[in-house]
ROSE-558002 format. One record per residue (C-alpha): residue in one letter; x, y, z. Coordinates in steps of 0.25 Angstrom, whole numbers, padded with zeros to 4 digits, always signed. Layout:
AXYZ ...
REM end
This chain:
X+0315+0476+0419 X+0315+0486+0430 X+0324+0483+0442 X+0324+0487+0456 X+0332+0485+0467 X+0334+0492+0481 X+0343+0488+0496 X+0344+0492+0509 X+0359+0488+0512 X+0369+0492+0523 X+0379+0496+0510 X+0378+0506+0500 X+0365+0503+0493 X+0370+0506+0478 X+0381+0495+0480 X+0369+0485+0480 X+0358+0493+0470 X+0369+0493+0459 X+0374+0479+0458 X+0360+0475+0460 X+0355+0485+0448 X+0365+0479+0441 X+0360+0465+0442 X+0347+0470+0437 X+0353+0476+0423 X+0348+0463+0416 X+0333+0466+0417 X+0336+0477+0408 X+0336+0492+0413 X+0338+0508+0406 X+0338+0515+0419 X+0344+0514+0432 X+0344+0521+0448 X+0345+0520+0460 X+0340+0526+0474 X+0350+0525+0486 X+0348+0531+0500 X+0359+0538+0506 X+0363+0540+0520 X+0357+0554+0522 X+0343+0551+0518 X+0344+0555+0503 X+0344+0545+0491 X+0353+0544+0481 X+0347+0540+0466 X+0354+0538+0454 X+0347+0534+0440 X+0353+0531+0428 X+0349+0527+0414 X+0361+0520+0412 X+0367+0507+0417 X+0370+0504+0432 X+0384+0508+0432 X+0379+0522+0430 X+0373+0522+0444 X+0387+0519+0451 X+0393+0530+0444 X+0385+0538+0450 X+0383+0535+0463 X+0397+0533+0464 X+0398+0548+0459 X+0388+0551+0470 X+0389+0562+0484 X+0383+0563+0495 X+0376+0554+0506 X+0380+0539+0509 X+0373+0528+0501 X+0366+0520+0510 X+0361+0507+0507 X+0347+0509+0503 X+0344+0512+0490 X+0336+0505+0476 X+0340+0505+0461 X+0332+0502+0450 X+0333+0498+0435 X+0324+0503+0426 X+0318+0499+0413 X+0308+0510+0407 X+0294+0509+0406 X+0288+0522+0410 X+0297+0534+0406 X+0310+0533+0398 X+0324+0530+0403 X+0329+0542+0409 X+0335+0543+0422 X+0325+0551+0428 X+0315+0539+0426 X+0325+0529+0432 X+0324+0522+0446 X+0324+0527+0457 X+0313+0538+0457 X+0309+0547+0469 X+0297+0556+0471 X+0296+0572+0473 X+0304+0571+0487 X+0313+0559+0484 X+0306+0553+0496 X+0308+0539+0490 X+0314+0532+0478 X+0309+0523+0471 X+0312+0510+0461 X+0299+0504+0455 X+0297+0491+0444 X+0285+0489+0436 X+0274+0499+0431 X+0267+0508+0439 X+0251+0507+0430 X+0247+0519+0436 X+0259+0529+0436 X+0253+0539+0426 X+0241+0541+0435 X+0248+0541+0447 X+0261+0550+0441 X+0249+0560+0438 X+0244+0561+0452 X+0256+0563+0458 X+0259+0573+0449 X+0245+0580+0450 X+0252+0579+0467 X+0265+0588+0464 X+0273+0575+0462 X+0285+0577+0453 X+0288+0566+0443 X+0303+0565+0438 X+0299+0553+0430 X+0293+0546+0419 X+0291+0535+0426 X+0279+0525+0433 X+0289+0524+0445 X+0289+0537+0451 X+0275+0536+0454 X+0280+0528+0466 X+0287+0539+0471 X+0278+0550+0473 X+0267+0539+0478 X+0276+0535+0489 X+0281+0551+0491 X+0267+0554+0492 X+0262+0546+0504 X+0277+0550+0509 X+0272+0564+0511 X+0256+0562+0513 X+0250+0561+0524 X+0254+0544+0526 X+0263+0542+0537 X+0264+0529+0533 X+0277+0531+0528 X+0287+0524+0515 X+0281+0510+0518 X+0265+0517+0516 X+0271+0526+0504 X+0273+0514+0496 X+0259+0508+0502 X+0253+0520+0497 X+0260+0520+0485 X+0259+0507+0478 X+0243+0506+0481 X+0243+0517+0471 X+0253+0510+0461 X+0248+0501+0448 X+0255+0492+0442 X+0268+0484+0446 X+0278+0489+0454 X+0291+0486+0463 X+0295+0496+0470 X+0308+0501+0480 X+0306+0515+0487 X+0316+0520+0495 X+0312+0532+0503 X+0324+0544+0505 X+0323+0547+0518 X+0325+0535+0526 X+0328+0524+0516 X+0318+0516+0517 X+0317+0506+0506 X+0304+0498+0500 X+0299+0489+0490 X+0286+0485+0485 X+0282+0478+0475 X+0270+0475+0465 X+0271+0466+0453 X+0284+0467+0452 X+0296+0459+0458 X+0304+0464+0470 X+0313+0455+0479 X+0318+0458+0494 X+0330+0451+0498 X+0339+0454+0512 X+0353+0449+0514 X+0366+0455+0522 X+0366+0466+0513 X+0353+0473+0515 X+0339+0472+0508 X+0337+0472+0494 X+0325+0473+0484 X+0325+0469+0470 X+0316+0466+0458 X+0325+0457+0454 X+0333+0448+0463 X+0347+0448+0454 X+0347+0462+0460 X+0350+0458+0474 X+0355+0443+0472 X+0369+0447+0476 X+0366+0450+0490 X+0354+0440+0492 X+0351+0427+0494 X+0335+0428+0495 X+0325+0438+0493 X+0310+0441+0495 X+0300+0442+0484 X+0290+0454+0488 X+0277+0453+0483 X+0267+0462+0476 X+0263+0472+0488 X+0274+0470+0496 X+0281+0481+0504 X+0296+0480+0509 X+0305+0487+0515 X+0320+0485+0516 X+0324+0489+0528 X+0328+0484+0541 X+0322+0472+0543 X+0314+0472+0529 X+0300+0476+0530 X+0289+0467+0520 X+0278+0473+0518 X+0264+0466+0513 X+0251+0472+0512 X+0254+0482+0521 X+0258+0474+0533 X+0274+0470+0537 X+0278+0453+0534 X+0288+0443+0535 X+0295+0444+0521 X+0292+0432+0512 X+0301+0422+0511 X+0314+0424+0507 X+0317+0416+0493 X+0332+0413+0490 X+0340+0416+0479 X+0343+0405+0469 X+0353+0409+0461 X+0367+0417+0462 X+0370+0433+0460 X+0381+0427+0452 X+0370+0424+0441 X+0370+0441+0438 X+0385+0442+0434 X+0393+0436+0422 X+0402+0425+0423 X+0416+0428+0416 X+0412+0420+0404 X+0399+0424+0404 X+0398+0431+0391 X+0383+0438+0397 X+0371+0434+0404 X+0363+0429+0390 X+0376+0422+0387 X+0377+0415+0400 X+0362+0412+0402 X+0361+0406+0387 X+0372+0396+0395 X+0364+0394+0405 X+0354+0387+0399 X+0358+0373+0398 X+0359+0374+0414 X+0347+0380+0416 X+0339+0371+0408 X+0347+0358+0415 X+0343+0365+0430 X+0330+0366+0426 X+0327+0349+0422 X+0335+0347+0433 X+0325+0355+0441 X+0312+0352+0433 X+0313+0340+0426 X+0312+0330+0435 X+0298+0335+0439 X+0292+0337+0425 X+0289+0322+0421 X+0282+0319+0433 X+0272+0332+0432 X+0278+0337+0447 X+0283+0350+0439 X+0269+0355+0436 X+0262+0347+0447 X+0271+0356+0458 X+0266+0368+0451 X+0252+0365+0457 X+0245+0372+0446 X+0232+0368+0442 X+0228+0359+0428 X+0228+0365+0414 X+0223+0365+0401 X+0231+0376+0395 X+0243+0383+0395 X+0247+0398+0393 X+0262+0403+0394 X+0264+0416+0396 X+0276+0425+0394 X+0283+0436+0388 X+0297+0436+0379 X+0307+0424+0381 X+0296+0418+0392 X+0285+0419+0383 X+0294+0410+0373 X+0297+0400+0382 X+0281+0401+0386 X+0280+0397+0373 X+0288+0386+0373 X+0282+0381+0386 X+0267+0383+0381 X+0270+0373+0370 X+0277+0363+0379 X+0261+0361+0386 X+0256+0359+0372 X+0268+0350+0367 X+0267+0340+0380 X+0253+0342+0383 X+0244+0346+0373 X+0242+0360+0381 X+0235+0371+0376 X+0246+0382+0377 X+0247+0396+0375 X+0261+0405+0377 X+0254+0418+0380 X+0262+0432+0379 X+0260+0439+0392 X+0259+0454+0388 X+0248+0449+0379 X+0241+0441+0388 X+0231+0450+0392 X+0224+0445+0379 X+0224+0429+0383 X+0214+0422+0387 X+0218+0409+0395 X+0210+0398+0400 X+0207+0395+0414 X+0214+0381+0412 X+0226+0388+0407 X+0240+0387+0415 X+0249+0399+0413 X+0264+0399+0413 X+0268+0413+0415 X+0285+0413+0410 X+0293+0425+0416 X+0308+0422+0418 X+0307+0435+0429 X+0292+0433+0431 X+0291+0446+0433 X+0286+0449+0419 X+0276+0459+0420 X+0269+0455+0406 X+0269+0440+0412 X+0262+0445+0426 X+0252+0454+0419 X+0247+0444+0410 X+0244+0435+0424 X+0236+0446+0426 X+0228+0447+0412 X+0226+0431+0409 X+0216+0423+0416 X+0222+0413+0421 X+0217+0402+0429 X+0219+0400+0444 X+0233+0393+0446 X+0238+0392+0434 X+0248+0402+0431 X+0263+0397+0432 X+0274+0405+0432 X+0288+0402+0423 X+0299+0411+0429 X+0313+0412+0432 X+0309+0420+0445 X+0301+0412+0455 X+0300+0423+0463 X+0292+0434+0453 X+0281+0439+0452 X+0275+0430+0442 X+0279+0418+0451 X+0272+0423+0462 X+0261+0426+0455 X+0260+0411+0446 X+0252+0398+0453 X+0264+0392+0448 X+0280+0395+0447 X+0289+0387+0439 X+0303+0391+0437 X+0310+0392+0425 X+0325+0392+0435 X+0333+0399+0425 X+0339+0405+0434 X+0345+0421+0433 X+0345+0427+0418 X+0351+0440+0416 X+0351+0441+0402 X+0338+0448+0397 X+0336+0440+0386 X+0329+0427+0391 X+0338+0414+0388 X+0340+0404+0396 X+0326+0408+0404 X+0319+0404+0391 X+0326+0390+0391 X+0321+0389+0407 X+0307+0392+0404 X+0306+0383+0392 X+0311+0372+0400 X+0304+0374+0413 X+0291+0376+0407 X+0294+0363+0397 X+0295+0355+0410 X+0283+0361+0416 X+0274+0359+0404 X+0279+0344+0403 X+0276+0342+0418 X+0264+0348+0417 X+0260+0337+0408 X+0265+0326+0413 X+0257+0331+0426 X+0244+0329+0420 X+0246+0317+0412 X+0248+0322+0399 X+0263+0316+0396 X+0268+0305+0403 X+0281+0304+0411 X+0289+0293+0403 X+0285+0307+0392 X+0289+0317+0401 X+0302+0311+0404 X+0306+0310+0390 X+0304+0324+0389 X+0310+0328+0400 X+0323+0321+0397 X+0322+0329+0384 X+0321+0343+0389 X+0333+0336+0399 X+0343+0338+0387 X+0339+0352+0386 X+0351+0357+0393 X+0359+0351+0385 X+0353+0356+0371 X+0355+0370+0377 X+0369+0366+0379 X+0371+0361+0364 X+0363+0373+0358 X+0372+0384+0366 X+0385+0378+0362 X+0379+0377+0347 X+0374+0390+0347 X+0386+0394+0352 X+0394+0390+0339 X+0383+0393+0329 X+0378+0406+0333 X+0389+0416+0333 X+0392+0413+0317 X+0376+0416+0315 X+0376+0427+0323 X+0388+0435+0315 X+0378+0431+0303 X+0365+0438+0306 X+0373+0449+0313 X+0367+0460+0306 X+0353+0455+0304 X+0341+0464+0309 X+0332+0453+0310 X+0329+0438+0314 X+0318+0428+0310 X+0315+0416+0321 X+0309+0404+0316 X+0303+0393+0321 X+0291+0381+0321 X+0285+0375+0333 X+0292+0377+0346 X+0303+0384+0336 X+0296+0396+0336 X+0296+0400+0351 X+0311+0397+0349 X+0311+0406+0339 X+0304+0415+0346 X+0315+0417+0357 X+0326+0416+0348 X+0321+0430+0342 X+0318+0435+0355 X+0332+0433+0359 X+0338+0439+0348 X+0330+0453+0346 X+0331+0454+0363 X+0348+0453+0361 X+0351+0459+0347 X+0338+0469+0346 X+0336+0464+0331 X+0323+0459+0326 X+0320+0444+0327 X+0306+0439+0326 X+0301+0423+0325 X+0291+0417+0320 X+0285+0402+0317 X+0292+0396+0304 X+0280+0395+0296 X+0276+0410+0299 X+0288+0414+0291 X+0281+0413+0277 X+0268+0424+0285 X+0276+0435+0285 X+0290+0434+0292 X+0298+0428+0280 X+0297+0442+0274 X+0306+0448+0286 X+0317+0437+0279 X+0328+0441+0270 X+0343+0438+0266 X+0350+0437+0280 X+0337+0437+0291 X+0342+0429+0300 X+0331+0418+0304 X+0333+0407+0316 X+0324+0395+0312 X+0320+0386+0326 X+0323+0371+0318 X+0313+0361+0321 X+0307+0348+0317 X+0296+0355+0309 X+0298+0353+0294 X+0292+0366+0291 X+0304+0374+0296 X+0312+0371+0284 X+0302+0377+0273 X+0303+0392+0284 X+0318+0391+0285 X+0319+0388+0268 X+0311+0402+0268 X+0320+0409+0276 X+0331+0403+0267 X+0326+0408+0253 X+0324+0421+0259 X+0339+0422+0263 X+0337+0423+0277 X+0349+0418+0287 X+0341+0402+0293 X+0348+0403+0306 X+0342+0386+0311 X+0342+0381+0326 X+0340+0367+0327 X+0348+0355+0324 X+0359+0350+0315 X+0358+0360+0303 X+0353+0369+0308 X+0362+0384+0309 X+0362+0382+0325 X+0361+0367+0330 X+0356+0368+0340 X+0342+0360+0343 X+0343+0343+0346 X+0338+0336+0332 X+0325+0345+0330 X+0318+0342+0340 X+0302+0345+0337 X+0299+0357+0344 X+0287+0351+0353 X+0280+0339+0350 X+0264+0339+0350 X+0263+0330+0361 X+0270+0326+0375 X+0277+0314+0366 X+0291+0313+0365 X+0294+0319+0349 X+0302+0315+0341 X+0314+0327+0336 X+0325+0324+0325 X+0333+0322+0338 X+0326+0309+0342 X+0315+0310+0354 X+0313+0322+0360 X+0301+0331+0365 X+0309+0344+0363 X+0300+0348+0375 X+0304+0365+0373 X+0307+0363+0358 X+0320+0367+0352 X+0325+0373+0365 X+0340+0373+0360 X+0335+0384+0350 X+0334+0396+0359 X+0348+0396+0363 X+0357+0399+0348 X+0344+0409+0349 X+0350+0415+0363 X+0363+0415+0357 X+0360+0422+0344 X+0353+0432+0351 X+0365+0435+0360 X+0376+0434+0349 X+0370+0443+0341 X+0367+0452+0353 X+0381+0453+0356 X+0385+0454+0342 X+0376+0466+0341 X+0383+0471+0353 X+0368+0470+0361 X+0370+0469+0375 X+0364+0454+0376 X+0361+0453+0394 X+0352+0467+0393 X+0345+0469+0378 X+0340+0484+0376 X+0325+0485+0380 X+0325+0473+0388 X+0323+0468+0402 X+0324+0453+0407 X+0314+0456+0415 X+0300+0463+0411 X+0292+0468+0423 X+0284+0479+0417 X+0274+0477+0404 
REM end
């Protein structure tokens, strides 16, 4: 969600803050600022509630003192207070002794806010953050000579919640970060320093960075100071970066970033077997993971994640006969887990703050908490016994898509590992599977040139409709489930799904001449008798699956899971169909887009939405 970023460069700070602001637009923002120190010991600050380009306006229209090149920006996306400028990023206190950029929630502001008020402090704000500012003012001005460095010491004790925070102070440029719950990197190259909650920020000047970790101080200056537990260390190791700045900017024929990462997916799922496959039928894949034995599994997740969790929760039970659960973490406070039970925490950022609080609230036994994630240097990585990356690589579009596929895939591998690990499917099995999910890549290749011809005459047909029913049996369901995540996130109209057989329970009544309704296809006879209900109701049966169907897209019906870790047999011939109909979710991604674009809907940044959710 919120982005920050901050530098101490020997140019002109804004021509680093801006670009780098920029490449943080796809987390999703409605305010923008930033702080800049000038070469006579004042600061510059400009907010905006509009789009970056705003800021360059004006501080091209700008007088007065030299830029220098230290300064911080900040992208916001509201929580406390509404979006006004004067709530934007940066804030400063009564004497505009610091400024200040913070992510995250401070718990206790209203309490604090009132103190300080109760003081003489004057508020300019609606917001949690500016709390910072007049904590850190006030240490400035008592009777600690501690100085910036025991400010901000004194100031985060007083703090709860989660925070990442830059403060720059006016008078001599200094510029810090700390961080608590909440992601900051520190890089350094021939351009200066640089902090950043996310690396795509920085990426263009860097080659590595360095995590900070939760009560660490820093300061960018000359040399960098890092700063744990009060007492000055060697910085941690410095971790490079694995993929190129050209990844944030569109090709020519690159249509956008949900176009071209709905592409990508063939490849990404090719990269991944090539990189897993050849340690899941031998058990290594788990085994490496050193994580203790189990009786259970829960998945835990929110949104897209959560439907993949789903997806990889079944997969335990389909080879293994696991108990599973997929277990939604801003409701997990309410879950009761046993001690043998292994979580799978899912994050493509593993920075969602619903995901790291429910850590908090489950009980879970010691050593068994793995993390699925994009990010191996999050939080929740560093907080998991276990990491296992998904390696889809960078995705700018906020709405999940070839992240999803990545997780599916990766976890598949891990739950089938796992097994073959301890003996419950054997490796002649195992390697029938894993060739299977070895022709994965090219499925997603046939379902995206399908999709490609089929969809843009579907989508000039429900055009105009307000609604949308999912449907689905088995594995279907989850499919259906994203399908209709997709397509309200892109083209804000309703879209609900439901299991096949609920429909006669209450959602058949929401049916009418023209509701569009997407029906997963599988091998379950059932099916036919729900879609035949839709049918005599007049609604529009859009079908994904095989030959016949309205998009054919899916390989000979393949059952969804088998019951067991036996090789099944789908109207294609022999096939496990190890993450069920895979195929499906992309003429899904592809409706969803069209559709968005047809609506005129802007399809890489939906309104009220972020890629990345680091405040509950």
């Amino acid at each position: 969600m919120c982005g920050i970023v901050g530098c101490t460069t020997t140019e002109r700070a804004d021509r680093y803050l801006l670009p780098a602001l920029q490449a943080l637009e796809y987390r999703g923002y409605d305010s923008v600022g930033v702080a800049i120190a000038t070469t006579d010991g004042t600061v510059t600050t400009v907010r905006s509630i509009n789009r970056i380009g705003d800021l360059t306006a004006q501080l091209e229209a700008r007088t007065g003192a030299r830029l220098s090149g230290t300064g911080i920006g900040h992208t916001r996306w509201a929580t406390h207070g509404d979006v006004t400028e004067a709530n934007a990023h940066p804030h400063q206190d009564c004497d505009g002794l610091v400024s200040v950029v913070h992510n995250g929630i401070i718990e206790n502001a209203d309490v604090l806010r009132a103190e300080l008020i109760a003081e003489g402090h004057r508020f300019s704000s609606g917001v949690d953050s500016e709390v910072i500012c007049h904590l850190i003012e006030q240490s400035l001005v008592g009777a600690s000579d501690s100085g910036l460095q025991g400010a901000i010491e004194s100031c985060v004790r007083r703090l709860e919640g989660s925070w990442a925070i830059l403060v720059m102070e006016t008078s001599t440029g200094r510029l810090f970060a700390t961080t608590h719950r909440a992601p900051l990197l520190v890089a350094s190259s021939d351009n200066g320093h640089f902090v950043a909650s996310d690396v795509t920020a920085i990426a263009p000047w860097i080659t590595a960075f360095r995590v900070m970790s939760d009560g660490d101080l820093v300061e960018l200056g000359s040399p960098l100071r890092w700063i744990a537990g009060g007492v000055e260390v060697a910085p941690p190791e410095a971790l490079g970066l694995s993929w190129s700045s050209s990844f944030l900017s569109l090709a020519a024929d690159d249509p956008d970033f949900m176009g071209r990462e709905i592409a990508e997916q063939p490849e990404t799922v090719e990269r991944i077997l090539s990189e897993l496959a050849p340690r899941v039928s031998t058990g290594d894949l788990w085994r490496e993971l050193g994580l203790p034995h189990f009786r259970r599994v829960a998945v835990l997740g929110c949104g897209t994640s959560l439907n993949a969790g789903r997806i990889i929760a079944h997969a335990f039970g389909a080879f293994g006969a696991i108990v599973n659960t997929a277990v939604t973490a801003s409701e997990a406070g309410a879950v009761v887990l046993d001690a043998e039970t292994l979580v799978i925490a899912a994050s493509q950022s593993g920075e969602t703050a619903d995901v790291l609080r429910a850590l908090d609230e489950l009980q879970t036994g010691r050593g068994r908490v793995l993390a699925l994630t994009n990010s191996m240097h999050s939080t929740l990585a560093r907080r998991a016994d276990g990491v296992l990356n998904c390696s889809a690589g960078p995705e700018i579009g906020v709405a999940a898509t070839k992240t999803f596929v990545a997780q599916v895939v990766t976890g598949v591998c891990l739950a089938l590992s796992a097994m073959v690990a301890r003996g419950t499917i054997l490796r002649a099995q195992a390697d029938a599977i894993v060739d299977d999910l070895r022709r994965t890549p090219d499925r997603l290749e046939n379902a995206i040139a399908v999709s490609r011809q089929w969809v843009p005459d579907i989508v000039e047909s429900v055009r105009d409709a307000q609604g949308f029913l999912f449907l689905g049996r088995g594995a279907g369901v989850v499919y259906a489930a994203e399908g209709a995540l997709k397509l309200k996130e892109l083209t804000y109209r309703w879209a609900e799904h439901y299991p096949a057989g609920e429909l006669k329970h209450g959602p058949l009544a929401l049916v009418e001449e023209g509701t569009p309704v997407v029906v997963i296809e599988s091998a379950d006879g059932r099916l036919s008798a729900n879609v035949a209900e839709v049918r005599s109701r007049g609604g529009r049966v859009i079908s994904i699956g095989g030959p016949g169907s309205s998009i054919p897209v899916v390989d000979g019906h393949p059952e969804a899971f088998a019951r067991s870790g036996r090789v099944s047999q789908g109207r294609g011939g022999n096939t496990f169909a190890a993450c069920g109909p895979l195929e499906s979710v992309v003429p899904m991604q592809i409706l969803a887009r069209e559709l968005a674009i047809a609506l005129g809907r802007d399809v890489d940044k939906p309104r009220n939405l972020a890629k990345s959710v680091t405040v509950e």
